[in-house]
C-alpha positions in Angstrom: 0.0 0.0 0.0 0.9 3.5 -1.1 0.5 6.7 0.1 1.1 9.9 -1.7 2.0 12.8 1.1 2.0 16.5 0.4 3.1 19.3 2.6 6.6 20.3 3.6 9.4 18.3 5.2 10.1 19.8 8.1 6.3 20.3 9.1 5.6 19.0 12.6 1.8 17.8 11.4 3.6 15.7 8.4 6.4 14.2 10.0 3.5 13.2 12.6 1.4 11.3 9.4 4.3 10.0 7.7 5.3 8.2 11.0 2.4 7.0 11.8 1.8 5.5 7.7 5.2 4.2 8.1 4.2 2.2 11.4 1.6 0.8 9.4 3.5 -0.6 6.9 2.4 2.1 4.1 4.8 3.5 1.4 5.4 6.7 1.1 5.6 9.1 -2.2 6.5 12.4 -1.2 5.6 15.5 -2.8 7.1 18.5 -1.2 5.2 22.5 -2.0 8.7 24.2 -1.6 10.5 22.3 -4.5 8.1 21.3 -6.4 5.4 23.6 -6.0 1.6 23.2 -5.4 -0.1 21.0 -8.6 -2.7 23.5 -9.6 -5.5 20.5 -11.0 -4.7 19.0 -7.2 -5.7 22.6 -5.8 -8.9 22.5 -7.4 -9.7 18.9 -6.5 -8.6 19.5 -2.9 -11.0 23.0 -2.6 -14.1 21.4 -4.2 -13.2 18.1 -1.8 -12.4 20.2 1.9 -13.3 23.8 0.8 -11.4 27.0 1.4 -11.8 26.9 4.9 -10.6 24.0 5.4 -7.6 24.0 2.6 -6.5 27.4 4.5 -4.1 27.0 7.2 -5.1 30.9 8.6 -3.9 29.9 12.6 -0.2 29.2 10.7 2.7 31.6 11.0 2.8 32.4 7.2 -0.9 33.4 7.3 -0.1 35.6 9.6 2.8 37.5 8.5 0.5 38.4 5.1 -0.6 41.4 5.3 -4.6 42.2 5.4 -4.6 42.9 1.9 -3.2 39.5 0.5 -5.3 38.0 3.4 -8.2 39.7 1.8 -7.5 37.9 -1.7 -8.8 34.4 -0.1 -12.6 35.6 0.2 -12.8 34.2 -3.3 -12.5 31.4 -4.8 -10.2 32.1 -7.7 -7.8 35.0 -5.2 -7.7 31.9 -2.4 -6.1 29.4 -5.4 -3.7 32.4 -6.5 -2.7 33.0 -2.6 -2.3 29.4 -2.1 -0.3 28.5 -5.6 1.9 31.6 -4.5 2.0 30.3 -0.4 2.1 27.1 -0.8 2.7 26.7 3.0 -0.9 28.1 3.8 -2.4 25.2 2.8 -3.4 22.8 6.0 -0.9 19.8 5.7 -1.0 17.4 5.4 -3.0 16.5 2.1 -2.5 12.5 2.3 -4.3 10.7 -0.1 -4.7 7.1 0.8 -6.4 3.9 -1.0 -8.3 6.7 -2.9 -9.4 8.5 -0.5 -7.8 12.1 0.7 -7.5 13.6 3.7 -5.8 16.9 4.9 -4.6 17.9 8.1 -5.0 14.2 9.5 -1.5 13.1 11.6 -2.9 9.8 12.9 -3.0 6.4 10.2 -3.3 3.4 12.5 -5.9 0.9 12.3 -8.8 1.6 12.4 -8.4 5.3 12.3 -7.6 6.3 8.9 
């Protein structure tokens, strides 16, 4: 079994999920948002699965260095996907997505709970 992990490496909230996948015996595929950027089909999937509220990290510490104006882009749909293809590290991590199924911001994959 595979999983395919995006987010940032040295993200608390991802180390925690790839651990935990790891434990149970899950492959990893690894896509990180500051080298290889955000996949903007991906975006769209993930904002019509979670929407914006959930896909925006706004408690983060990049969130709240922006200032009010580029905060002010995400009250639509198509400034939110610019923000986020621009800061990538807004998004909630991680986006796992698991025997088909995604998830974002979920740390724990053991039995039973994923």
């Amino acid at each position: 079994m595979t999983a395919k992990v995006y987010g940032i490496p040295n993200c608390d909230s991802v180390k925690k999920a790839i651990a935990s996948l790891k434990n149970n015996d899950v492959e990893i595929v690894f896509h990180d948002f500051k080298k290889h950027g955000v996949p903007a089909q991906l975006l769209d999937e993930w904002i019509g699965t979670f929407g914006l509220e959930k896909v925006i990290n706004r408690r983060g510490t990049t969130w709240r260095g922006l200032d009010e104006s580029l905060q002010g882009k995400a009250q639509s749909p198509e400034g939110a996907k610019a923000l986020l293809l621009e800061y990538p590290s807004i998004i909630k991590r991680p986006v796992v997505e698991l025997n088909g199924v995604l998830t974002i911001g979920q740390t724990d994959f053991s039995k039973g709970n994923s």
